[in-house]
mmCIF file of the N, C-alpha and C atoms, coordinates in Angstrom:
data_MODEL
# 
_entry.id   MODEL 
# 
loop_
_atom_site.group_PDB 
_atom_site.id 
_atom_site.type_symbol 
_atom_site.label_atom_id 
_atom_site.label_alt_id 
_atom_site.label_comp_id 
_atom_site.label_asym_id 
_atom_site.label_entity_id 
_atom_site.label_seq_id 
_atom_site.pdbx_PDB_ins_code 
_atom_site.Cartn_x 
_atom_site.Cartn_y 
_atom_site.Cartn_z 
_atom_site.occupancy 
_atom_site.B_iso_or_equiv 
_atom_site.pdbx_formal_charge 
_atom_site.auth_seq_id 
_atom_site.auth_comp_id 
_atom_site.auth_asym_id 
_atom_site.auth_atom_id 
_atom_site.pdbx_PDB_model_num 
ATOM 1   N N  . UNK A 1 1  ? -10.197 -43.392 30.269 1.00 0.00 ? 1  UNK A N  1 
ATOM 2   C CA . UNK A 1 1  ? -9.618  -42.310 29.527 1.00 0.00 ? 1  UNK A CA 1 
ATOM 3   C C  . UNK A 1 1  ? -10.692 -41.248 29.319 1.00 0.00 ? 1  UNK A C  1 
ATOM 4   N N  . UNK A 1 2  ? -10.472 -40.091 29.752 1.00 0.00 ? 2  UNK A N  1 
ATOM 5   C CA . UNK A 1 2  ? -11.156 -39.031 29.215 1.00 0.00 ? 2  UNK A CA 1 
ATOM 6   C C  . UNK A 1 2  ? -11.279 -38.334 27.910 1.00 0.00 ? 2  UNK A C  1 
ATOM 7   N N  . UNK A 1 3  ? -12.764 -38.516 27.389 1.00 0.00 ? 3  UNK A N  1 
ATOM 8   C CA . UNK A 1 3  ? -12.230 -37.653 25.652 1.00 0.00 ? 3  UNK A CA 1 
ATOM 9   C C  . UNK A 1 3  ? -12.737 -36.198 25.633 1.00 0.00 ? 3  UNK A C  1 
ATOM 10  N N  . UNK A 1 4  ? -11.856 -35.609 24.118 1.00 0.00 ? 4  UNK A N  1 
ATOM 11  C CA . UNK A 1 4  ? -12.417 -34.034 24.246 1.00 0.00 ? 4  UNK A CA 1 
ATOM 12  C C  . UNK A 1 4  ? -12.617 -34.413 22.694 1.00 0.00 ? 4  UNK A C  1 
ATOM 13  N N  . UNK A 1 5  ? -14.134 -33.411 22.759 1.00 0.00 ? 5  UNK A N  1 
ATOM 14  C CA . UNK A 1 5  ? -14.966 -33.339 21.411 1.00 0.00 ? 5  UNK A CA 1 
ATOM 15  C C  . UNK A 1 5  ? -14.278 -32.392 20.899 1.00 0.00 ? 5  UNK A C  1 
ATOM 16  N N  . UNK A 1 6  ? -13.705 -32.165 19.992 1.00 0.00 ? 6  UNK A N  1 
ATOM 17  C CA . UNK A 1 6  ? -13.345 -31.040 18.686 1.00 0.00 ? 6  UNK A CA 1 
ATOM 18  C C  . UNK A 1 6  ? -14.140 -30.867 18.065 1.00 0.00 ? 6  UNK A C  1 
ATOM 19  N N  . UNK A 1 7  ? -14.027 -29.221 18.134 1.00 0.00 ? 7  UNK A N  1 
ATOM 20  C CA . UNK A 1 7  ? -15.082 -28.513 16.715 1.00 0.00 ? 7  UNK A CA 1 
ATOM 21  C C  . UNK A 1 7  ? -14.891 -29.082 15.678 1.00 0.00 ? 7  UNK A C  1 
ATOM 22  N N  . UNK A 1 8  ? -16.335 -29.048 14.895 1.00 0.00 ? 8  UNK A N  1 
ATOM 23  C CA . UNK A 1 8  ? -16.430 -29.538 13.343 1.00 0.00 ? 8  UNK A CA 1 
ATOM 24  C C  . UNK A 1 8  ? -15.585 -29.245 12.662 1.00 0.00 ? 8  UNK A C  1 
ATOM 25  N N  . UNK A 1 9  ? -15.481 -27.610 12.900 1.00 0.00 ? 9  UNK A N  1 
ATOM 26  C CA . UNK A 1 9  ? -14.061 -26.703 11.905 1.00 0.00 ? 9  UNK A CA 1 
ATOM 27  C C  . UNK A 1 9  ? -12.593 -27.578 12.345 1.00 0.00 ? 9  UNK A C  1 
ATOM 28  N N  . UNK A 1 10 ? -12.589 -28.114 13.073 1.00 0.00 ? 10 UNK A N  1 
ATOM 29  C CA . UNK A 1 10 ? -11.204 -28.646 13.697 1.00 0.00 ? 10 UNK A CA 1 
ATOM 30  C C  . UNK A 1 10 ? -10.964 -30.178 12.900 1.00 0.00 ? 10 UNK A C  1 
ATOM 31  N N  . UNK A 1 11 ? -12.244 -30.745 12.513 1.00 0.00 ? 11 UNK A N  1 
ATOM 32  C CA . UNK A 1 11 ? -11.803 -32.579 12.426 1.00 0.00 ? 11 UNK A CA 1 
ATOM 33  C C  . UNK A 1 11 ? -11.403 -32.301 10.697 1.00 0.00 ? 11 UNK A C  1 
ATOM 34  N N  . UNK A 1 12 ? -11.158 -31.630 9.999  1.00 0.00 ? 12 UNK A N  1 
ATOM 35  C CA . UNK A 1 12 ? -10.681 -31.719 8.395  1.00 0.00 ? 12 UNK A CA 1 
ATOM 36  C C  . UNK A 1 12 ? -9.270  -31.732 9.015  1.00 0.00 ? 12 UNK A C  1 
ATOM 37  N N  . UNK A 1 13 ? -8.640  -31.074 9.703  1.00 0.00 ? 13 UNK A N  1 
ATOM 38  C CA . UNK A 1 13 ? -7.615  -30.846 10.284 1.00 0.00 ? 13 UNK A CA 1 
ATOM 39  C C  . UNK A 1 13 ? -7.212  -31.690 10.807 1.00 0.00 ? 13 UNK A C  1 
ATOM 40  N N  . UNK A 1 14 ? -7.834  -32.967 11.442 1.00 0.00 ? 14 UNK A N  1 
ATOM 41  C CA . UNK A 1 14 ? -7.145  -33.880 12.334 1.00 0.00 ? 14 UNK A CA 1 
ATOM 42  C C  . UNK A 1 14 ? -7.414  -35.473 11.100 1.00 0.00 ? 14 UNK A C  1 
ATOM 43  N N  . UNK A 1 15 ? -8.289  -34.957 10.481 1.00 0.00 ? 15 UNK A N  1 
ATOM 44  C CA . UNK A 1 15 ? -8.387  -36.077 9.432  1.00 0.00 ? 15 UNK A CA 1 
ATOM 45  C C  . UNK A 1 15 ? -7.245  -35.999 8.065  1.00 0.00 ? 15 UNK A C  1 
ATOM 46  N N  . UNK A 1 16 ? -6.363  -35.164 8.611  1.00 0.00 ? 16 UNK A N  1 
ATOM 47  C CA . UNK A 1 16 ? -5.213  -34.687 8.054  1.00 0.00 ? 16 UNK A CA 1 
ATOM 48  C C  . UNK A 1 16 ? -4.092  -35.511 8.168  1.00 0.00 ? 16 UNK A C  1 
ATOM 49  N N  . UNK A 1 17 ? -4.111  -35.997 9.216  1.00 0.00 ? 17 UNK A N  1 
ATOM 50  C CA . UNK A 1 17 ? -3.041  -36.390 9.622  1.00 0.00 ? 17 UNK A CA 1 
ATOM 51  C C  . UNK A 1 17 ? -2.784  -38.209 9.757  1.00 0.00 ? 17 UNK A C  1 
ATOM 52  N N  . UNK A 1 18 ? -1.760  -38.655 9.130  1.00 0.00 ? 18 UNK A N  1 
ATOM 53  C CA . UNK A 1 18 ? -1.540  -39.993 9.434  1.00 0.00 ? 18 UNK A CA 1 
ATOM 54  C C  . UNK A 1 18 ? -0.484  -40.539 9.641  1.00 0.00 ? 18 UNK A C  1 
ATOM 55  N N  . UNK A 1 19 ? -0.006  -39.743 10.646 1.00 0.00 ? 19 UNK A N  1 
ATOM 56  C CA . UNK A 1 19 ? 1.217   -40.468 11.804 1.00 0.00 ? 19 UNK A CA 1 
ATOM 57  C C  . UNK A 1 19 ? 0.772   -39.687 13.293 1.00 0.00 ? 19 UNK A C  1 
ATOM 58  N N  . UNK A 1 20 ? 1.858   -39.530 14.329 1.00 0.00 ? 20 UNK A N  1 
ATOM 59  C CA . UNK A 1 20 ? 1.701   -38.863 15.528 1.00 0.00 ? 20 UNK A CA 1 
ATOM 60  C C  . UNK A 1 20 ? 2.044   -37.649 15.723 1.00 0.00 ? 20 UNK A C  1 
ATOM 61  N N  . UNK A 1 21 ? 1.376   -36.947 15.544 1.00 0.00 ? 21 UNK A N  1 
ATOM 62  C CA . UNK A 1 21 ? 2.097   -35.238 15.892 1.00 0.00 ? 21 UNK A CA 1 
ATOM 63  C C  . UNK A 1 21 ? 1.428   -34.804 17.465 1.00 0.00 ? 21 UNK A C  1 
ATOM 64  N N  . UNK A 1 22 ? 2.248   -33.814 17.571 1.00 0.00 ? 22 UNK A N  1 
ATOM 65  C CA . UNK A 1 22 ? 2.164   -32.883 18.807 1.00 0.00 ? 22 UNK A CA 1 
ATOM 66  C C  . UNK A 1 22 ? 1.282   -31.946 18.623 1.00 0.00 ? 22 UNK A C  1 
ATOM 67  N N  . UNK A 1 23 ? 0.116   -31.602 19.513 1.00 0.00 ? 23 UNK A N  1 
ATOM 68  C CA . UNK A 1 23 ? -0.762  -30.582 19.661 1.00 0.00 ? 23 UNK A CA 1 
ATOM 69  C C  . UNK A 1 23 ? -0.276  -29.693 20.583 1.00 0.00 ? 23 UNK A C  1 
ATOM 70  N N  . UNK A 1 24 ? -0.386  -28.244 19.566 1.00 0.00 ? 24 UNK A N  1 
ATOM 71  C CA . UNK A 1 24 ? 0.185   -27.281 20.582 1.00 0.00 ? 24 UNK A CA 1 
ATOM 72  C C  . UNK A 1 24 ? -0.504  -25.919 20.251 1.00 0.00 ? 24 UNK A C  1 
ATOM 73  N N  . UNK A 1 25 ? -0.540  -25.137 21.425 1.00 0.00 ? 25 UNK A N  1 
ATOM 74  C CA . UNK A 1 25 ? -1.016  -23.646 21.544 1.00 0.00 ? 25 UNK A CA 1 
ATOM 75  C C  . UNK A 1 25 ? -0.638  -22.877 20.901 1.00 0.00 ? 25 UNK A C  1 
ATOM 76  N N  . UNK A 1 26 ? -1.195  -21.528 20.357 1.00 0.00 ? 26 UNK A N  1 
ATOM 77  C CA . UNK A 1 26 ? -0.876  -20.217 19.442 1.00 0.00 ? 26 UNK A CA 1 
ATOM 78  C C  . UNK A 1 26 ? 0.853   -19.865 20.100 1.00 0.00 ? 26 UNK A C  1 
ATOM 79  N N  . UNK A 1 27 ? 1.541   -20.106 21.276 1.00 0.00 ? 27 UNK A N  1 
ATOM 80  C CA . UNK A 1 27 ? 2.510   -19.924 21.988 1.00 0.00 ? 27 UNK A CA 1 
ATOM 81  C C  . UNK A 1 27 ? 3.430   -20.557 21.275 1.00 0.00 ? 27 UNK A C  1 
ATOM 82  N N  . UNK A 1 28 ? 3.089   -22.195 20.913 1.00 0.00 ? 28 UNK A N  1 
ATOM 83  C CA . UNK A 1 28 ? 3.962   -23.399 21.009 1.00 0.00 ? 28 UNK A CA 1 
ATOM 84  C C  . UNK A 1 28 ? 4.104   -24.550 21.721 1.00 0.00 ? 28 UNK A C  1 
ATOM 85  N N  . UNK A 1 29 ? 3.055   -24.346 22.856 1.00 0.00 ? 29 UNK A N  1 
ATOM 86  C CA . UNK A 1 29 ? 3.579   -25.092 24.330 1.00 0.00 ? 29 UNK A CA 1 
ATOM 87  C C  . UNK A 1 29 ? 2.675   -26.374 23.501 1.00 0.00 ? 29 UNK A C  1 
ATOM 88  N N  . UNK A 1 30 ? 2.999   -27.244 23.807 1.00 0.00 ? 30 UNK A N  1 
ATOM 89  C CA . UNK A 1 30 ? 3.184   -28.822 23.497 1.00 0.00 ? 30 UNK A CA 1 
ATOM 90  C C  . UNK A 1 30 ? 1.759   -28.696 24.854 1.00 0.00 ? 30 UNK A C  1 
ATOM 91  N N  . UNK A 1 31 ? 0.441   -29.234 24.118 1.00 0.00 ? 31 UNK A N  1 
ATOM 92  C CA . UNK A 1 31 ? -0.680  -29.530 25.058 1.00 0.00 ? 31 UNK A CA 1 
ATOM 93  C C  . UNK A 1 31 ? -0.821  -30.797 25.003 1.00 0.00 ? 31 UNK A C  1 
ATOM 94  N N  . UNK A 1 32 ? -0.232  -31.660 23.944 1.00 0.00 ? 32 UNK A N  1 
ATOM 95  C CA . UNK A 1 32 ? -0.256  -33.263 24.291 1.00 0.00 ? 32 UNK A CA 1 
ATOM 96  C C  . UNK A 1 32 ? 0.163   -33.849 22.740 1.00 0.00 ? 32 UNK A C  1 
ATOM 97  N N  . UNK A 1 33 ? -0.423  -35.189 22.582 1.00 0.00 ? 33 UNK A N  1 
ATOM 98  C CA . UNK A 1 33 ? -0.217  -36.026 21.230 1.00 0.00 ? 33 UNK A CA 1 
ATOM 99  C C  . UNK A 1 33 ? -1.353  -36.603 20.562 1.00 0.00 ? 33 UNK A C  1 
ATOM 100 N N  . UNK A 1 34 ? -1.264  -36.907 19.216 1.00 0.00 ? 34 UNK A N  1 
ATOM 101 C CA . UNK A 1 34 ? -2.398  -37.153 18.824 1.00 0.00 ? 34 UNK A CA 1 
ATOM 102 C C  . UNK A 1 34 ? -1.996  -38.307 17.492 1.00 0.00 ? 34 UNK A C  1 
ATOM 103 N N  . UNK A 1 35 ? -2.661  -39.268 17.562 1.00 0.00 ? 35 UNK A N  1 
ATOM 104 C CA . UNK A 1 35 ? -2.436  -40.461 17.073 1.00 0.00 ? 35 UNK A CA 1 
ATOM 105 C C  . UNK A 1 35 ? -3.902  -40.862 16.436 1.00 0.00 ? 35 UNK A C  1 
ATOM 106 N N  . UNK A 1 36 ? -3.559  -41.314 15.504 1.00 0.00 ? 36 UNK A N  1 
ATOM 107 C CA . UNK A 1 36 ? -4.954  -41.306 13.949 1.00 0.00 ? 36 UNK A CA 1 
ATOM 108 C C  . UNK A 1 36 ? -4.814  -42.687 14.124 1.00 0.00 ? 36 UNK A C  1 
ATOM 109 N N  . UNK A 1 37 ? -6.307  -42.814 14.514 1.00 0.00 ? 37 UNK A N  1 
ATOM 110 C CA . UNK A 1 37 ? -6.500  -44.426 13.882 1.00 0.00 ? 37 UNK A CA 1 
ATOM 111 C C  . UNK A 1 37 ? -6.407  -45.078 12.902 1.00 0.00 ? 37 UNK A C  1 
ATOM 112 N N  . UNK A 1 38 ? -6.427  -46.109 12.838 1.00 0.00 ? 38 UNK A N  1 
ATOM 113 C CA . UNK A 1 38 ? -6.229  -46.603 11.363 1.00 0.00 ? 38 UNK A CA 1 
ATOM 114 C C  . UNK A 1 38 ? -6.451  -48.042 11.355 1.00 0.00 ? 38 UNK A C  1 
ATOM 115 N N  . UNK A 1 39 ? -6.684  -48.243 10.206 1.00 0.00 ? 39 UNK A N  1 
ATOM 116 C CA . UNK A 1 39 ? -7.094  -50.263 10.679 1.00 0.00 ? 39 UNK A CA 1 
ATOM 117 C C  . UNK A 1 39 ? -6.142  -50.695 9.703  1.00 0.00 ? 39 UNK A C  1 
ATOM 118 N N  . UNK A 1 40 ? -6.268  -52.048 10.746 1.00 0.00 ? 40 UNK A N  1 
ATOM 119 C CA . UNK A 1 40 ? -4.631  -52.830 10.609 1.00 0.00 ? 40 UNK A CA 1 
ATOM 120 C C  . UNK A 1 40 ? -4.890  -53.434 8.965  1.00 0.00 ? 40 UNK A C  1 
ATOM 121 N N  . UNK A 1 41 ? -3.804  -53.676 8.833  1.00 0.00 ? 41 UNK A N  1 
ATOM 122 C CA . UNK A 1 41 ? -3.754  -54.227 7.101  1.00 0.00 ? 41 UNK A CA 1 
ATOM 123 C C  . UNK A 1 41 ? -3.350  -56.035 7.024  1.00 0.00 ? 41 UNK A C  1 
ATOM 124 N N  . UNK A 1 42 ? -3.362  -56.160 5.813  1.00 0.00 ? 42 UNK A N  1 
ATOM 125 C CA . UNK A 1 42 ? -3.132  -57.626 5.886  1.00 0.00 ? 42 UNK A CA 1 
ATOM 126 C C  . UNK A 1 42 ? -1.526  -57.816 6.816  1.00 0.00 ? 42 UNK A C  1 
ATOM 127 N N  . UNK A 1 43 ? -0.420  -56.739 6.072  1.00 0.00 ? 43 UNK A N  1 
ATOM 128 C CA . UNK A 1 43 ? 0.749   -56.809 6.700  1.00 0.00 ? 43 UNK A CA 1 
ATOM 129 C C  . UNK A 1 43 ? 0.947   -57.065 8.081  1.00 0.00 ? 43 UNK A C  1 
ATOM 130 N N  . UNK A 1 44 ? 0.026   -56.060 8.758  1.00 0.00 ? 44 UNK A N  1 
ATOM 131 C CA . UNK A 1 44 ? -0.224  -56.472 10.265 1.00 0.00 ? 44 UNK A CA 1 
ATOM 132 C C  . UNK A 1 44 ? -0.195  -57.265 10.854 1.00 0.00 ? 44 UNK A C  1 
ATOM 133 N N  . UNK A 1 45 ? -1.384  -58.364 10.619 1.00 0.00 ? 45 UNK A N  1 
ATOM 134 C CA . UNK A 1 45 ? -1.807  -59.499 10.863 1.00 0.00 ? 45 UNK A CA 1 
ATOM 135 C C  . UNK A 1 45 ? -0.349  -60.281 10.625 1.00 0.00 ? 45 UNK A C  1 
ATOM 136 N N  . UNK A 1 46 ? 0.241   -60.455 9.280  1.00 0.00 ? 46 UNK A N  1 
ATOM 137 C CA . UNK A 1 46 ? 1.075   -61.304 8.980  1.00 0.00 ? 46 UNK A CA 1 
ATOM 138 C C  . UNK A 1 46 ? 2.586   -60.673 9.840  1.00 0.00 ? 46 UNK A C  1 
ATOM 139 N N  . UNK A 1 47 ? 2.455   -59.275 10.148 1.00 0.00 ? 47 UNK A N  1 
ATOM 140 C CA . UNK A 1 47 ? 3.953   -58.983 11.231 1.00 0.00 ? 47 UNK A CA 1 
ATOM 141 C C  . UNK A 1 47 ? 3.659   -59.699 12.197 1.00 0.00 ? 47 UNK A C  1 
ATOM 142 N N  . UNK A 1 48 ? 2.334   -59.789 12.519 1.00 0.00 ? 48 UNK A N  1 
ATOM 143 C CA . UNK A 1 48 ? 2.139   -60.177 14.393 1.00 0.00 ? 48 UNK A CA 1 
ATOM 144 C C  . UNK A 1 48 ? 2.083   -61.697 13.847 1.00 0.00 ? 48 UNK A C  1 
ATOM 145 N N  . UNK A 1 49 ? 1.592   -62.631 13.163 1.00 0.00 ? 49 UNK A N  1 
ATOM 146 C CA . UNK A 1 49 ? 1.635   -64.097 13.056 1.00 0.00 ? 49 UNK A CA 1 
ATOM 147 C C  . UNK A 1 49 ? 3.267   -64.554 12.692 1.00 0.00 ? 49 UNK A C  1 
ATOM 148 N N  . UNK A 1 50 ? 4.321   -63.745 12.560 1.00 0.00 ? 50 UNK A N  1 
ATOM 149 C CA . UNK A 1 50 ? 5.744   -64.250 12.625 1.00 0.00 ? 50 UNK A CA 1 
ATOM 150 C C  . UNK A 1 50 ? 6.286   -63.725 14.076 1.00 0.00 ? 50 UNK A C  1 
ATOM 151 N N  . UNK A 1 51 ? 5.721   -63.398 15.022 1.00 0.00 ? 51 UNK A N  1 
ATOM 152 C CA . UNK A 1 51 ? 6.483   -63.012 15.825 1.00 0.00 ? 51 UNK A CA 1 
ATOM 153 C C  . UNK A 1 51 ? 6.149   -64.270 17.130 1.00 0.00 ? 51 UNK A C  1 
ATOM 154 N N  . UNK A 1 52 ? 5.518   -65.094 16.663 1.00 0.00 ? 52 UNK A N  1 
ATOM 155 C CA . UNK A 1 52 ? 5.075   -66.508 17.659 1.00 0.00 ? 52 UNK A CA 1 
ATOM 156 C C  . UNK A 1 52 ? 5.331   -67.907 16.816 1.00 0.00 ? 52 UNK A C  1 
ATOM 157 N N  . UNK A 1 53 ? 6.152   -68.339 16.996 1.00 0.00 ? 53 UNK A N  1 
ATOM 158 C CA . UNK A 1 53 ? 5.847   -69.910 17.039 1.00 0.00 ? 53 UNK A CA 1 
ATOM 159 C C  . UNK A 1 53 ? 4.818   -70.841 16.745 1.00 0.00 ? 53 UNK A C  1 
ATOM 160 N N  . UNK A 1 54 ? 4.328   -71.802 15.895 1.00 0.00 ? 54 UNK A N  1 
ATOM 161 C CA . UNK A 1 54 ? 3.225   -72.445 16.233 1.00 0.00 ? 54 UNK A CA 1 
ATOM 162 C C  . UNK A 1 54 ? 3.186   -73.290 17.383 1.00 0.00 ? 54 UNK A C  1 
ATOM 163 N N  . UNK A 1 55 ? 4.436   -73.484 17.807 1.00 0.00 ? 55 UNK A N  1 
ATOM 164 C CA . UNK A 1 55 ? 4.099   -74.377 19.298 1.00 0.00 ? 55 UNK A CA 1 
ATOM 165 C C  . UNK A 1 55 ? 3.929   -73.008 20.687 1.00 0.00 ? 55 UNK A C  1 
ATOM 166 N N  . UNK A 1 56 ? 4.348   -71.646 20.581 1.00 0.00 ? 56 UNK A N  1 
ATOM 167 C CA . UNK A 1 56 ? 4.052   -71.065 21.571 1.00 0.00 ? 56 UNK A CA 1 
ATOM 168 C C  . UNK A 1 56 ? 2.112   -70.295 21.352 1.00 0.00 ? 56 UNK A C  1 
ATOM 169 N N  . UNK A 1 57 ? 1.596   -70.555 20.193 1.00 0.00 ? 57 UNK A N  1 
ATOM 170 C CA . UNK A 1 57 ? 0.592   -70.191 19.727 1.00 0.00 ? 57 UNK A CA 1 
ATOM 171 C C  . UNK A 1 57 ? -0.640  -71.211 20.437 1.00 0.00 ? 57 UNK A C  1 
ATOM 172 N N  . UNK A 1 58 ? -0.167  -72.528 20.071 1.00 0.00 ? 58 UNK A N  1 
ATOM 173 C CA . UNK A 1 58 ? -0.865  -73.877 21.034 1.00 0.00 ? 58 UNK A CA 1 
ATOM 174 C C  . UNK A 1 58 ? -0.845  -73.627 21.895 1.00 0.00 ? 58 UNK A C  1 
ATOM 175 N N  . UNK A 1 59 ? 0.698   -73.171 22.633 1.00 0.00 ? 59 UNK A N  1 
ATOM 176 C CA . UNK A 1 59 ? 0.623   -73.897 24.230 1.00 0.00 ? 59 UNK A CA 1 
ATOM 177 C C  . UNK A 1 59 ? -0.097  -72.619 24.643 1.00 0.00 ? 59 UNK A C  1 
ATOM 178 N N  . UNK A 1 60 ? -0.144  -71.674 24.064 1.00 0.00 ? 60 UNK A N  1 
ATOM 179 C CA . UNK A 1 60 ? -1.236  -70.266 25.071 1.00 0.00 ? 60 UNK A CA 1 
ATOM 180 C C  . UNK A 1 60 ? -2.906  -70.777 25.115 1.00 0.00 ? 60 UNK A C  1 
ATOM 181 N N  . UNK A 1 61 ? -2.769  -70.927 23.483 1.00 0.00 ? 61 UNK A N  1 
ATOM 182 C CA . UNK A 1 61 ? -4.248  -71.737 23.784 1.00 0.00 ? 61 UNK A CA 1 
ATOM 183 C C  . UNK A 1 61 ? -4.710  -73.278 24.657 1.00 0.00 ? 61 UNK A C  1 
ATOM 184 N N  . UNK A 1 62 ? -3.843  -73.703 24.980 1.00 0.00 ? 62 UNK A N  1 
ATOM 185 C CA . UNK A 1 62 ? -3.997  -74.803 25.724 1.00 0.00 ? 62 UNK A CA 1 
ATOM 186 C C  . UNK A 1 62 ? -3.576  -74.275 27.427 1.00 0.00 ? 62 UNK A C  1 
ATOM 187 N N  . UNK A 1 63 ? -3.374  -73.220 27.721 1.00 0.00 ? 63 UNK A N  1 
ATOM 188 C CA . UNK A 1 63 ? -3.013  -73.018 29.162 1.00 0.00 ? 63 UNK A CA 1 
ATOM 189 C C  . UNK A 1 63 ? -4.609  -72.669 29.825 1.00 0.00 ? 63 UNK A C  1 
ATOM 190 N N  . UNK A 1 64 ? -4.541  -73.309 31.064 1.00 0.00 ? 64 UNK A N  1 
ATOM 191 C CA . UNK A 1 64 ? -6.015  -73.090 31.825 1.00 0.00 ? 64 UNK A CA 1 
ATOM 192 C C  . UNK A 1 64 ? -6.185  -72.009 32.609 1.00 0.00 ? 64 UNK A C  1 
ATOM 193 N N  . UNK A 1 65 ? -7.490  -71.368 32.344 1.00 0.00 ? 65 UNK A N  1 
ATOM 194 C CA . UNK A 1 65 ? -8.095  -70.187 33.075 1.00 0.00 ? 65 UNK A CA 1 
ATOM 195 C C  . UNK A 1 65 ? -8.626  -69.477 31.740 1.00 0.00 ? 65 UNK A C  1 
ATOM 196 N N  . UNK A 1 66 ? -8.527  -68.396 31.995 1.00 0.00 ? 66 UNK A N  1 
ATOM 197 C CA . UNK A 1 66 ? -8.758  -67.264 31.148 1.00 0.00 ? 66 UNK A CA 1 
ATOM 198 C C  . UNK A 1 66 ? -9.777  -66.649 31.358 1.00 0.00 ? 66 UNK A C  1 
ATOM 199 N N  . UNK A 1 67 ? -10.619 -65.813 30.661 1.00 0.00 ? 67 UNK A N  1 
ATOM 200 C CA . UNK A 1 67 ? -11.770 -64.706 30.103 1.00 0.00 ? 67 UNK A CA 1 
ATOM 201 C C  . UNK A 1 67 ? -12.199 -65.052 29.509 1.00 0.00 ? 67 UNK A C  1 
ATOM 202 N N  . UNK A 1 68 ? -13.564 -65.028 28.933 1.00 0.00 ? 68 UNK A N  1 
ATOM 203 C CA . UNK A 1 68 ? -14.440 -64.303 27.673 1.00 0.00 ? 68 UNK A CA 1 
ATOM 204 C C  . UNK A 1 68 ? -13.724 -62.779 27.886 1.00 0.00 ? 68 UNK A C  1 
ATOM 205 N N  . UNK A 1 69 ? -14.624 -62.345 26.437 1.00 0.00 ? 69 UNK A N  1 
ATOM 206 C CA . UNK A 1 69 ? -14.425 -61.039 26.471 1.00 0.00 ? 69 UNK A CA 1 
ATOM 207 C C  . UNK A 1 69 ? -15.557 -60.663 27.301 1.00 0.00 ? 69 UNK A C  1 
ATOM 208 N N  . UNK A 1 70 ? -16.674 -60.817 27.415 1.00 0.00 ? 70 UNK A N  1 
ATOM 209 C CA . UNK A 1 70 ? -17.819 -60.221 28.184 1.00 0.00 ? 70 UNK A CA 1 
ATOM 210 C C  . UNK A 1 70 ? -17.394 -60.200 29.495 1.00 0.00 ? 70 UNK A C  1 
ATOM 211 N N  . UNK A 1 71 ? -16.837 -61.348 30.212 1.00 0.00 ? 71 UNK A N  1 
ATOM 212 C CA . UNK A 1 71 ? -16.429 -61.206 31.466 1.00 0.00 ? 71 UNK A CA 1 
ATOM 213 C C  . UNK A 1 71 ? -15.425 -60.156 31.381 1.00 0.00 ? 71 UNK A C  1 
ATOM 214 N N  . UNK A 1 72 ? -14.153 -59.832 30.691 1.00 0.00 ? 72 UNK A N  1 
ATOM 215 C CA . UNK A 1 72 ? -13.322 -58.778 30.826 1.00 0.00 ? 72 UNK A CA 1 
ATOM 216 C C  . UNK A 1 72 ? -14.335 -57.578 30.852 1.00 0.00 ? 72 UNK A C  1 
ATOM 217 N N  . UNK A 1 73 ? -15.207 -57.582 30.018 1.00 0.00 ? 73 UNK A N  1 
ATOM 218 C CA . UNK A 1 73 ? -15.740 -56.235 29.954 1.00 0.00 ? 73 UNK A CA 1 
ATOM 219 C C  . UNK A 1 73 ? -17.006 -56.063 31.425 1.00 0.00 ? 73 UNK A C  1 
ATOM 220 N N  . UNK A 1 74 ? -17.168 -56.779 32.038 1.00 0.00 ? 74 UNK A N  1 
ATOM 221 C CA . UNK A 1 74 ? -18.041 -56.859 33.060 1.00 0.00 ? 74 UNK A CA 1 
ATOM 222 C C  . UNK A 1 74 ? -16.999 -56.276 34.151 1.00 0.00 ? 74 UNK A C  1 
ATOM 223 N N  . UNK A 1 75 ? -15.949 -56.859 34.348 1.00 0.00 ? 75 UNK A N  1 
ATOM 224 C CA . UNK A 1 75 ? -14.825 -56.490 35.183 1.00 0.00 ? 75 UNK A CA 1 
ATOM 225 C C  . UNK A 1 75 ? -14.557 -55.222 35.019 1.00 0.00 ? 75 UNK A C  1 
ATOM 226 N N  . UNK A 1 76 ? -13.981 -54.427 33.599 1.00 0.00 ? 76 UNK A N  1 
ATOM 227 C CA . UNK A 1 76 ? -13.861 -53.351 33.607 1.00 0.00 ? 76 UNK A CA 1 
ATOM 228 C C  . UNK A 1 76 ? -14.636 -51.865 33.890 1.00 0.00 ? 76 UNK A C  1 
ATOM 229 N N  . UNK A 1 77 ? -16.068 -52.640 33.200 1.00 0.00 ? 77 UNK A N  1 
ATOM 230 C CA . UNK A 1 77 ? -17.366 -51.924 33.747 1.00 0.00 ? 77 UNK A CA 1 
ATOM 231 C C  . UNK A 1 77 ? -17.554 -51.891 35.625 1.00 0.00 ? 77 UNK A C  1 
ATOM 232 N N  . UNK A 1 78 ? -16.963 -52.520 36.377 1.00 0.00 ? 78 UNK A N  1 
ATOM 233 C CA . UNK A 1 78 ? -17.668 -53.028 37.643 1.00 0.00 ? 78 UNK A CA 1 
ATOM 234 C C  . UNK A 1 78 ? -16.044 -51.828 38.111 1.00 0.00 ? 78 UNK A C  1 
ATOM 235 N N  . UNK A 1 79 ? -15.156 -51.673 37.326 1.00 0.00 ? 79 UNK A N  1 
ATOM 236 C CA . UNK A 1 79 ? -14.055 -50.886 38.039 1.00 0.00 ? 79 UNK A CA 1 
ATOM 237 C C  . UNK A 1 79 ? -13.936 -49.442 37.835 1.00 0.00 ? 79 UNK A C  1 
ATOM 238 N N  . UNK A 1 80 ? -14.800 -48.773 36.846 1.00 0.00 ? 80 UNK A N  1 
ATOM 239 C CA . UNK A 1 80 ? -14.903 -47.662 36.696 1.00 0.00 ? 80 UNK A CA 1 
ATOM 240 C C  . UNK A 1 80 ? -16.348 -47.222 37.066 1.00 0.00 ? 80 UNK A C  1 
ATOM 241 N N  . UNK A 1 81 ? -16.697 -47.575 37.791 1.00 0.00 ? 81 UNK A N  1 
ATOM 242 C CA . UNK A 1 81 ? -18.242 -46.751 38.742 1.00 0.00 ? 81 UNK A CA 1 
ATOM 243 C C  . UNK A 1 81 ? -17.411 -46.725 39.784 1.00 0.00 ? 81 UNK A C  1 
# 
């Protein structure tokens, strides 16, 4: 993903915002979207821990193969050069 630095004068303005709005030109024209981070809350955690099973929670952790994360990130590093 490519990022664009915003002026200083610009981030009070984007630290404004906490849902998804549309970025757009002095015209109107829609130049894209912009989505505010935010860190997840306890609710989070507890939406995503009802949406699995404790037996489909096991059997993922018990299926063979997988990653570390370092290996994912070695992979991803080795695909963007």
């Amino acid at each position: 993903m490519t990022a664009i630095t915003i002026p200083a004068s610009m981030k009070p303005l984007f630290g404004q915002v906490s849902e998804p709005v549309s970025v757009r030109d002095e015209q109107g024209n829609v130049l894209g979207f912009f989505t505010p981070m935010r860190q997840a809350t306890q609710e989070d955690y507890e939406w995503a821990r009802q949406q699995f099973t404790e037996q489909e929670i096991e059997a993922a952790r018990s299926e063979p193969g997988g990653f570390t994360t370092q290996e994912v990130l070695d992979h991803l590093s080795r695909l963007s050069r």
